[in-house]
C-alpha positions in Angstrom: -42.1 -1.0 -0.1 -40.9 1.3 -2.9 -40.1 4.2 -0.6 -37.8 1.5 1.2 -36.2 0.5 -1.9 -35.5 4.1 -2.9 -34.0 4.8 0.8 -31.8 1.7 0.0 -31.0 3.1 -3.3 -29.8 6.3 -2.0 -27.7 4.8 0.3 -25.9 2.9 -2.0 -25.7 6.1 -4.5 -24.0 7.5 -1.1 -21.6 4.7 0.0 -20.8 4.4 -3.6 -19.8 8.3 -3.8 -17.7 8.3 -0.8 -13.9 8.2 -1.0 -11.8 5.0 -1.2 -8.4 3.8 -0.9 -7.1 3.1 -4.4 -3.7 1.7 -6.2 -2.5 3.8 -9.4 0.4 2.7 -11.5 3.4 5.5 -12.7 5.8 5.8 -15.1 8.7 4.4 -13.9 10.7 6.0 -11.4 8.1 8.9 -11.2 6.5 8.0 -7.7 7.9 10.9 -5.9 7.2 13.4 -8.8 3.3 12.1 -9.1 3.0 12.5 -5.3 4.3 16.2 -5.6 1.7 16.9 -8.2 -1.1 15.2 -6.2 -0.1 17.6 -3.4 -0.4 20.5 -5.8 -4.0 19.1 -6.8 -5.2 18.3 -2.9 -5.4 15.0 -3.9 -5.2 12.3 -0.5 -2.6 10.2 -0.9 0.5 8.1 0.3 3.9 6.8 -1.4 5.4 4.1 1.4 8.9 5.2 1.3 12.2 3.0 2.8 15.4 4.3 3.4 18.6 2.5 2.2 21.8 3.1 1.6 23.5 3.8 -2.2 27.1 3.2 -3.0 29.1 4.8 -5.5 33.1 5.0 -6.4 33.7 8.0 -4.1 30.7 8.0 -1.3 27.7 6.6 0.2 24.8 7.9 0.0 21.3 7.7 2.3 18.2 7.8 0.2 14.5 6.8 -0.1 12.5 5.1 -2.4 9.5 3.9 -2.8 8.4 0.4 -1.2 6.5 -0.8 -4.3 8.2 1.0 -7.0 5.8 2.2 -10.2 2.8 2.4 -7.3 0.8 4.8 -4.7 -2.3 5.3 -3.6 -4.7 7.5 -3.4 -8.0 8.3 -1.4 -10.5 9.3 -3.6 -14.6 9.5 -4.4 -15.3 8.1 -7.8 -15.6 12.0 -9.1 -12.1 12.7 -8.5 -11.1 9.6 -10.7 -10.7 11.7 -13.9 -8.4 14.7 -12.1 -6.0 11.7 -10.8 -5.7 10.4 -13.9 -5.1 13.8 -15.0 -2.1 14.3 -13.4 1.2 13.8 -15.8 2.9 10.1 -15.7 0.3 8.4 -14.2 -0.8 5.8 -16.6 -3.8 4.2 -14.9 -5.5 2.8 -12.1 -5.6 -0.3 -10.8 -8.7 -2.0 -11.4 -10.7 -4.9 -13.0 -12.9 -4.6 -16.1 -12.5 -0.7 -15.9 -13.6 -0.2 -12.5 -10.7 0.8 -10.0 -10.1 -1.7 -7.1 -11.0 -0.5 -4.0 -8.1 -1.1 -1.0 -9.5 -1.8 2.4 -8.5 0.9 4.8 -6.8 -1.7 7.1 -4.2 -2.3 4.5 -3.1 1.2 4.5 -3.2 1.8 7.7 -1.0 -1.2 8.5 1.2 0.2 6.4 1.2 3.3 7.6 1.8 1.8 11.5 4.5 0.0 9.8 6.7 2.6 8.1 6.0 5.1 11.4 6.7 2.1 14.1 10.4 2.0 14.0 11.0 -1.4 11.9 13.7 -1.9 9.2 11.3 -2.4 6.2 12.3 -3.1 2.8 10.8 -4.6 -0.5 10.2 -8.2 -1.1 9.5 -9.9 -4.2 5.7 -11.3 -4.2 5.6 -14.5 -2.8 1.9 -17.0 -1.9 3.8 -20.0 -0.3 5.2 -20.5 3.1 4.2 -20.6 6.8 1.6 -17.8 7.5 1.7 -16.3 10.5 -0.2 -13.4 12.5 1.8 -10.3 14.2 0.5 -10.2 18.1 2.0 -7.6 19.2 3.2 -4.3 17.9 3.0 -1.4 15.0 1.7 -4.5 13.0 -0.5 -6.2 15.4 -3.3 -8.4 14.1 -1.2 -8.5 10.1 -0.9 -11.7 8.5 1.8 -12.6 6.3 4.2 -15.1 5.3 7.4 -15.9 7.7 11.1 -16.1 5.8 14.5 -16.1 7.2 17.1 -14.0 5.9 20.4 -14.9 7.6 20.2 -14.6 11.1 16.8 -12.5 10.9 12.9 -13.1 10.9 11.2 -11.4 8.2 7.6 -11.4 7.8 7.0 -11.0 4.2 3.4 -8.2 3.8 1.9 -8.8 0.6 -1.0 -6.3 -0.9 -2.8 -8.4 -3.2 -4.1 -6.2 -5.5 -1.0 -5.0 -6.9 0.9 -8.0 -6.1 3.7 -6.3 -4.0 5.6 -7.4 -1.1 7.5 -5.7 2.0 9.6 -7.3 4.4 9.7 -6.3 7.4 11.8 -7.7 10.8 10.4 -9.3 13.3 11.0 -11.1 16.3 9.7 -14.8 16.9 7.9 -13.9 20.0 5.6 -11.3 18.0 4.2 -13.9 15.9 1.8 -16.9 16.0 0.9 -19.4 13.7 -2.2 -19.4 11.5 -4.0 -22.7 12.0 
């Protein structure tokens, strides 16, 4: 029995030391400029970007920014916690208690699917109420999320949890079902 438990304790030690998806929080407006300097560092990691449209006086301008502004993520083992935090305008990672919350892999890669699929996405404020519904078919097949209408549009409203952020992306009726 105690050479089992030690087997099992090693195992843990091992899934426990592997990496994981994780939020961190910037300094405002420094998204881009953290994800350059986690580049440097060879540091995993993904800012969701969406592209809109500014308007001054004189032009108009394309540009992107982040999806959930003052976040990324980053994939990381627990010993690479200390060189993220590290890195200049990051002020801490999401967590509870002092232990960084770890983000399902299925999140990101929905997201990913998401911004790559060719869907106008844009950011949403956080919302918990409304009909829930499930995408069938698509970049964002099997994610649940909350139906709106905006004008003459369908937007499914993505939430991530953990850092209580919303995306909206477009969608058409026939992509979606009902959650019973």
């Amino acid at each position: 029995m105690r050479g089992a438990a030690v087997t099992a304790l090693v195992r843990d030690l091992q899934v426990a030391a592997e990496p994981h998806w994780h939020a961190i929080y910037t300094c405002a407006r420094h998204e881009k400029r953290v994800s350059q300097q986690l580049e440097r560092k060879a540091i995993d990691h993904f800012l969701p970007l969406y592209e809109t449209v500014h308007r001054w006086k004189d032009r108009r301008v394309r540009v992107q920014l982040p999806l959930f502004p003052g976040y990324l993520f980053v994939r990381i083992s627990p010993a690479e916690r200390l060189k993220v935090l590290e890195v200049p305008s990051v002020v801490r990672m999401v967590g509870f208690h002092g232990t960084p919350a770890i983000l399902p892999d299925e999140e990101i890669v929905s997201l990913r699917n998401s911004l790559e699929g060719n869907l106008r996405i844009e950011p949403h404020p956080y919302l918990k109420v409304g009909r829930r519904v499930r995408v069938a078919r698509g970049p964002l097949a099997g994610r649940e999320g909350i139906l709106v209408r905006k004008k003459d549009c369908l937007r499914l409203v993505i939430s991530i949890d953990l850092i209580m952020r919303s995306m909206a992306v477009e969608v058409d009726s026939a992509d979606v079902e009902p959650l019973r």
